[in-house]
N, C-alpha and C positions, 0 to 999 in steps of 0.2 A: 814517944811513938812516931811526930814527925819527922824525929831524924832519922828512925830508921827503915822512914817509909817513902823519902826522897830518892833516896841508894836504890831502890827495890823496883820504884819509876824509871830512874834512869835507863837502867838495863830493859826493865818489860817493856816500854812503850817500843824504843827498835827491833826488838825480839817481835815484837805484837805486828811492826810491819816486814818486817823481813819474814813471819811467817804466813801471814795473809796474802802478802805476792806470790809466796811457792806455793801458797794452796790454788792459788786462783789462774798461774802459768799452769796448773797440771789440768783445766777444764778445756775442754777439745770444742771449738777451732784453738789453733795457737793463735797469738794477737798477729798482727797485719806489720805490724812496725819493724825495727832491726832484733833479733834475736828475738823473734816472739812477742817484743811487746806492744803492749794495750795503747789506745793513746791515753793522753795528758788528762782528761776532762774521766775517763775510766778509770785511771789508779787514783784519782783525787775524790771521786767516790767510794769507790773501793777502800781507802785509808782512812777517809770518815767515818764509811759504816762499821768500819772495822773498832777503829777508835769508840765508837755509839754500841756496839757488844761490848769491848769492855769495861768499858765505866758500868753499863748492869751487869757484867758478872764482878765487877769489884764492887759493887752494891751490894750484893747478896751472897761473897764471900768474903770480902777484906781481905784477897789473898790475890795481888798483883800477879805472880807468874801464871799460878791456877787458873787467871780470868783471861790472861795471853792465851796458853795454851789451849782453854776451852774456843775460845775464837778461831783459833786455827784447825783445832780438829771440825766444828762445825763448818768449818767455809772448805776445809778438803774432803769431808764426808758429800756438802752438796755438789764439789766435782766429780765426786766417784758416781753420785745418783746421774746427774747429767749426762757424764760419759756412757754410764751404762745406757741410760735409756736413747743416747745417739745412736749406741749400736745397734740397738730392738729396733727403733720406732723412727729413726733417720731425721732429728730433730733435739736440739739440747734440752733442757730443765726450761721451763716456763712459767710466769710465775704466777698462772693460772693453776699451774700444777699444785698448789698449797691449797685452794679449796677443797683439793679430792681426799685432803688427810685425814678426812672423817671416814670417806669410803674405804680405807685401808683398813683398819681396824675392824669396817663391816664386813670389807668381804676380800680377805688379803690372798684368794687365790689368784684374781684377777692381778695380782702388782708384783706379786713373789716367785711365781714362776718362770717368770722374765729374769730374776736371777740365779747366777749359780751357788753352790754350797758355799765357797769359800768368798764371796760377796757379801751372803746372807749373814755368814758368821763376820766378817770384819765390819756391817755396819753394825749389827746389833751389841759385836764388843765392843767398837769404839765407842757407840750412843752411850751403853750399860756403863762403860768405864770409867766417860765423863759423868755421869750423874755422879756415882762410888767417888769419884776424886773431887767432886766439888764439895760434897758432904763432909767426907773425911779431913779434907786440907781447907775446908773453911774456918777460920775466926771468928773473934768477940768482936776483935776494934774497932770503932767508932771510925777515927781518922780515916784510914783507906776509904770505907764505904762513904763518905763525906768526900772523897775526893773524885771517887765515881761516879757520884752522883753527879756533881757539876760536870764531870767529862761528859757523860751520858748528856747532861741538856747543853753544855755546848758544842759537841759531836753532833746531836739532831740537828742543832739549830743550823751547821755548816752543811752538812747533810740534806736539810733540805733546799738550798740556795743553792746547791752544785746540781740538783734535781731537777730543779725548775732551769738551770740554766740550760741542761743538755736537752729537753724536752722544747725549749723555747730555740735550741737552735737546728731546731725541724728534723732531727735521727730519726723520730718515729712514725713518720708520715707514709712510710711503706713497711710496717713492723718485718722484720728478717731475722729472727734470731739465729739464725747462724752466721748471717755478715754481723750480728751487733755483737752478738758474745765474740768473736774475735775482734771487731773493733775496741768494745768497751771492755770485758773479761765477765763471766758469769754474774756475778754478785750483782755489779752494775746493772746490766740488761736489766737480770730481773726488775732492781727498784727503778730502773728507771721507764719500762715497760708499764710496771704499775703505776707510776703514777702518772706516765701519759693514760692509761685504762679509765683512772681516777678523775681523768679530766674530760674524758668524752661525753660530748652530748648524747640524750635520745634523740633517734628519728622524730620527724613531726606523725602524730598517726595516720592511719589510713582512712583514705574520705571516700572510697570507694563503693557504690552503692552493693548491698548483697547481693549474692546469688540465687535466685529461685530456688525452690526443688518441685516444679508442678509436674515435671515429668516422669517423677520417680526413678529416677535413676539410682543406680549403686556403684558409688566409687571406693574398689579396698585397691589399697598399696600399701606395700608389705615389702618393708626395711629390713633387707636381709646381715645377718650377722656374717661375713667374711667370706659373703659371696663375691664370687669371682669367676671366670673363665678358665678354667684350667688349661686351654689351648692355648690364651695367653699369656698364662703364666709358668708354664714348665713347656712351652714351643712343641707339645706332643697330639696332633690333627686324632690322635687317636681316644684321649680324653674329651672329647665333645660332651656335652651334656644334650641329653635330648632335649627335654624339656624349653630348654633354651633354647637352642636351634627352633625347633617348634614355634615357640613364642615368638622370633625374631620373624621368621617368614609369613606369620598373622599379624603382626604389629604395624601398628597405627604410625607408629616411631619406636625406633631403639637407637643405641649405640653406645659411646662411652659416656660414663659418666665421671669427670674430673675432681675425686675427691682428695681433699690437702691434706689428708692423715694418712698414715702409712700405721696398720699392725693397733689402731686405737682409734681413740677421739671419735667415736661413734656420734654423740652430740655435735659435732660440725656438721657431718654431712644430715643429720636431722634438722638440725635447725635450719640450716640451706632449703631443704625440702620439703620443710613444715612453714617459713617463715618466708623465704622468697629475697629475703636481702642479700644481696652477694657483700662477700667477704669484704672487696674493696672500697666498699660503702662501712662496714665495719667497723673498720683501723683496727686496735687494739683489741677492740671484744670477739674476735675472729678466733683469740687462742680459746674462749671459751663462752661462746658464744650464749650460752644458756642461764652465766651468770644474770645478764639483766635482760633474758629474754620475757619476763614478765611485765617489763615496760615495754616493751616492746608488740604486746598481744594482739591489738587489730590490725597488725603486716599477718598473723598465722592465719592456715587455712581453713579450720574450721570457723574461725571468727569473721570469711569473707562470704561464710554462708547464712542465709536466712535461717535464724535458728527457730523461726517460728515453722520450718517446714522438711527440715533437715533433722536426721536425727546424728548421731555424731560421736563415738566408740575408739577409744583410744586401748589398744592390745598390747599388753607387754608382759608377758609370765616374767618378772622378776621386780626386785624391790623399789616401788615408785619412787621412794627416795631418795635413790642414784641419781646423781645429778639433778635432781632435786623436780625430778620430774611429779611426786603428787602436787605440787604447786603452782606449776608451767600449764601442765594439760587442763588442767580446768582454766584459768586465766586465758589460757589459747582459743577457748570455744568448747572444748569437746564435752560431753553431757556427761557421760561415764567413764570409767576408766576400768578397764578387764585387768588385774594385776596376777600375780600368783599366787596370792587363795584361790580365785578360781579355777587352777587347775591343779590339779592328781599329782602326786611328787614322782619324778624317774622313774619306774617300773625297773627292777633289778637288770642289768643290762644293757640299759638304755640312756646311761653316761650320766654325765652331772647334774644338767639342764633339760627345761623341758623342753621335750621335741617339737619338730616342724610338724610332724602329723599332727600331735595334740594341738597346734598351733593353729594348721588346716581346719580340723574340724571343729574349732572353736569359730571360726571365720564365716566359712560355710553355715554353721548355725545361725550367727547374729545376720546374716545375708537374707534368711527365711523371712524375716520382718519387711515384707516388702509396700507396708500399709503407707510411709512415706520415704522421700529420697534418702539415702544414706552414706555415708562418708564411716570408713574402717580404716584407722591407721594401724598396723600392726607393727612390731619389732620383734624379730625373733631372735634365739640365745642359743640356740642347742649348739651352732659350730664356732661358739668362743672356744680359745686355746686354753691351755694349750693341751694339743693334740699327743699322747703318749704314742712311742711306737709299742709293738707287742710284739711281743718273743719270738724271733727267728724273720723279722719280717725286714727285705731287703731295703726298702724304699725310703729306712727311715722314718721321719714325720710324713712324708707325703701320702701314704698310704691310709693312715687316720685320717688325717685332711681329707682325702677322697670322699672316704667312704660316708662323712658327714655331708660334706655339698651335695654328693646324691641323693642325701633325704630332702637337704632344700629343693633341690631341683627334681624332686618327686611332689614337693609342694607347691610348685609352680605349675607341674603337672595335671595334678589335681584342681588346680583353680583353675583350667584351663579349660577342663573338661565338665566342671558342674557350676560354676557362672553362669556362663550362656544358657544353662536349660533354668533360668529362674523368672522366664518371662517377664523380663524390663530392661533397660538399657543398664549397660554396666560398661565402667571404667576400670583396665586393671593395669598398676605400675607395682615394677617389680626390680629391684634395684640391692647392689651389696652399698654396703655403708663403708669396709677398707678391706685392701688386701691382706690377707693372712701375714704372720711375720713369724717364718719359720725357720728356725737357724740353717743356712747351708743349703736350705731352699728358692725361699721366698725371703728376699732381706728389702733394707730400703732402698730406692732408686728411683732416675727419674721417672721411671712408668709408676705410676699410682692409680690408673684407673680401672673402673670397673666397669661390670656389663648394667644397662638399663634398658628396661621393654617397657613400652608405653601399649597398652591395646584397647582396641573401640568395639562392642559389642553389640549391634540394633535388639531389641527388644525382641526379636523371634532368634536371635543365638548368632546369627551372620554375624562376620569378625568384616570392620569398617575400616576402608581403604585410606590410607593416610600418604604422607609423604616415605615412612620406613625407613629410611636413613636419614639420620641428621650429625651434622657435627657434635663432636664432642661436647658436651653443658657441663658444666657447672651445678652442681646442687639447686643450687638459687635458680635457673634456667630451667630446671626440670620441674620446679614446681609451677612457674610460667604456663609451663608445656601442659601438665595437668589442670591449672586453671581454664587453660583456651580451649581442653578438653569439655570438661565438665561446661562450658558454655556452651560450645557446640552441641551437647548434650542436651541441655533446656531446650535451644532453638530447634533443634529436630523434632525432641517429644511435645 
């Protein structure tokens, strides 16, 4: 069996790198070097981990080319995912992106419609194909799989020595995955992103004394889903949203809000707004911020309030388990959480998700509670994509898009107008979390930002004079911005 499992090494091990290179030259950026390539320290991980796949598929099949091939179609299937999702979301595969694989399977409209038909059929053939071929062309032999085995632990063991070495000679000290996947090639970045991720410390906590609430004040802000300005974003003076205009000429402060996701990654600019640490404080946990934002909980907002005098309401009609938010929001401070049991499913006609009006008047009710201060964080869902056009209509996607912002920005509306008459001082921030990403529309670029209204309320309804324009923030800034609010709030009342 040894001899004729030398012969079978020979040829798979080159075959195993000659096709881990062609899978890993096809992930976008190209490398930086002469004809595309990676540097030195990127294919030497790249051919380890490569190598460390198959010694465990010749573990678990004793069939040397089969565990080649499986390694190459697995490492060209994650450039196909990469590529695609550069073209959605103007950002390669990350390797934050692996945690969300649980959410696929929960809720795979949110991943799947981002591709086309003939995408969806060549991953699920090739994934389908490989299981069928590993099954099928797997063996009894002992040998091979004893040979894998040791490839497999001493593939790791060089694997992680090349890991620590790239991480130690400072690439991720400004994480970039689009300078590092073409410096290093996909595969690399990822593991080597993770295990700098792996190596980050927590912040020290916050020693910051709480915040009152003797004034009773009410603070909601409301994390809009793929709001955005349409004047900014299709340059037509003619889509103005009122509401918004409205809000910006009352407001305390508005103006852009600088969020790093394009078309996703709604947990970024939440955690930015919830938690107040800018990204570059971050490093590495900036791709997903919410992985260890549980250690992280007295930087969040709810947590810098007096919870003996605050009460504290976290809104989200949809599955708290997305991103693993039933665990976060209580850890964060908040007392309760509103999910979607408590609200009524779509009303025939009224699209997938629950609406901003049901959202409204969910807001508006828990605001009646005005026996102590309050803090309402909402997230809304009704104008996630994607947006189908309908029959005969010229515009495209743009014309669904529209027609949803309009209900948000009827819900801006609405809290514009019945806040103020609830006699007590009320804070309202009103912010999209990213831009739509609508093919031929709205794609990735450098503009990423969105609109954000900050407004100040006295307790007889007066809308409270602030500065009204501010430079562009940051997530992390804006929550700032609302903290320095809600003080000024205590000290007035």
């Amino acid at each position: 069996m040894m001899g004729g499992l030398l012969p079978d090494m020979m040829v798979a091990l080159p075959l195993l790198a000659l096709l881990a290179l062609l899978a890993d030259a096809f992930a976008a950026p190209r490398g930086c070097g002469p004809a595309g390539a990676r540097s030195a320290g990127g294919l030497a991980v790249l051919l380890m981990a490569a190598l460390c796949g198959f010694g465990l598929l010749l573990t678990l099949t004793g069939a040397p080319f089969v565990a080649a091939a499986g390694v190459a179609i697995l490492t060209g299937t994650l450039s196909l995912i990469s590529n695609i999702k550069r073209r959605v979301l103007g950002e390669p595969l990350v390797f934050s992106d692996f945690a969300l694989l649980g959410a696929v399977f929960q809720h795979p409209q949110f991943y799947l419609s981002a591709l086309r038909p003939w995408q969806v059929v060549v991953l699920a053939g090739g994934l389908g194909g490989l299981g069928v071929t590993l099954v099928l062309l797997s063996n009894a032999a002992v040998a091979p799989r004893l040979a894998g085995a040791g490839l497999m632990l001493g593939a790791g063991a060089a694997l992680a020595l090349a890991l620590a070495r790239l991480v130690r000679a400072g690439f991720a000290e400004v994480p970039d995955p689009e300078a590092d996947v073409a410096r290093l090639g996909l595969v690399p970045c990822l593991l080597a992103h993770w295990r700098a991720w792996r190596a980050s410390p927590d912040p020290p906590p916050c020693t910051a004394a709480p915040i009152t609430g003797e004034s009773r004040q009410l603070v909601v802000i409301v994390q809009c889903e793929s709001f955005t300005d349409p004047v900014d974003l299709f340059g037509d003076p003619a889509l103005a949203l009122p509401g918004l205009e409205r809000a910006r000429a009352l407001a305390w402060q508005a103006g852009r809000l600088a969020v790093s996701g394009f078309g996703a990654y709604t947990m970024r600019t939440e955690y930015g707004v919830l938690f107040g640490l800018p990204e570059e404080r971050l490093g590495m946990r900036r791709f997903d911020p919410f992985l260890t934002a549980v250690r992280e909980a007295s930087w969040a907002l709810p947590n810098r309030l007096d919870h003996g005098a605050w009460d504290r309401w976290f809104v989200h009609p949809h599955d708290m388990r997305f991103y693993g938010r039933n665990r976060i929001m209580p850890a964060s401070g908040f007392r309760a959480l509103v999910g979607e049991d408590s609200f009524p499913p779509p009303a025939p006609g009224e699209g997938r998700y629950v609406t901003d009006a049901a959202m409204t008047d969910r807001i508006l009710a828990l605001a009646q509670d005005g026996a102590r201060a309050g803090l309402i964080y909402a997230v809304t869902i009704e104008n996630h994509g994607p947006w189908p056009a309908e029959q005969g209509e010229e515009a495209h996607l743009i014309a669904p898009y529209l027609r949803l912002l309009a209900h948000s920005d009827a819900m801006l509306t609405r809290l514009l107008d019945e806040l103020p008459r609830l006699g007590r001082p009320v804070t309202l921030c009103f912010f999209g979390d990213h831009r739509p990403s609508i093919p031929g529309a709205s794609e990735p670029g450098a503009e990423r930002h969105t609109p954000y209204v900050l407004l100040r309320f006295a307790a007889d309804g007066t809308p409270l004079a602030g500065s009204n324009e501010a430079p562009e923030l940051a997530p992390a800034a804006l929550h700032h911005a609302i903290l320095d609010a809600i003080r000024l709030g205590e000290a007035e009342g």
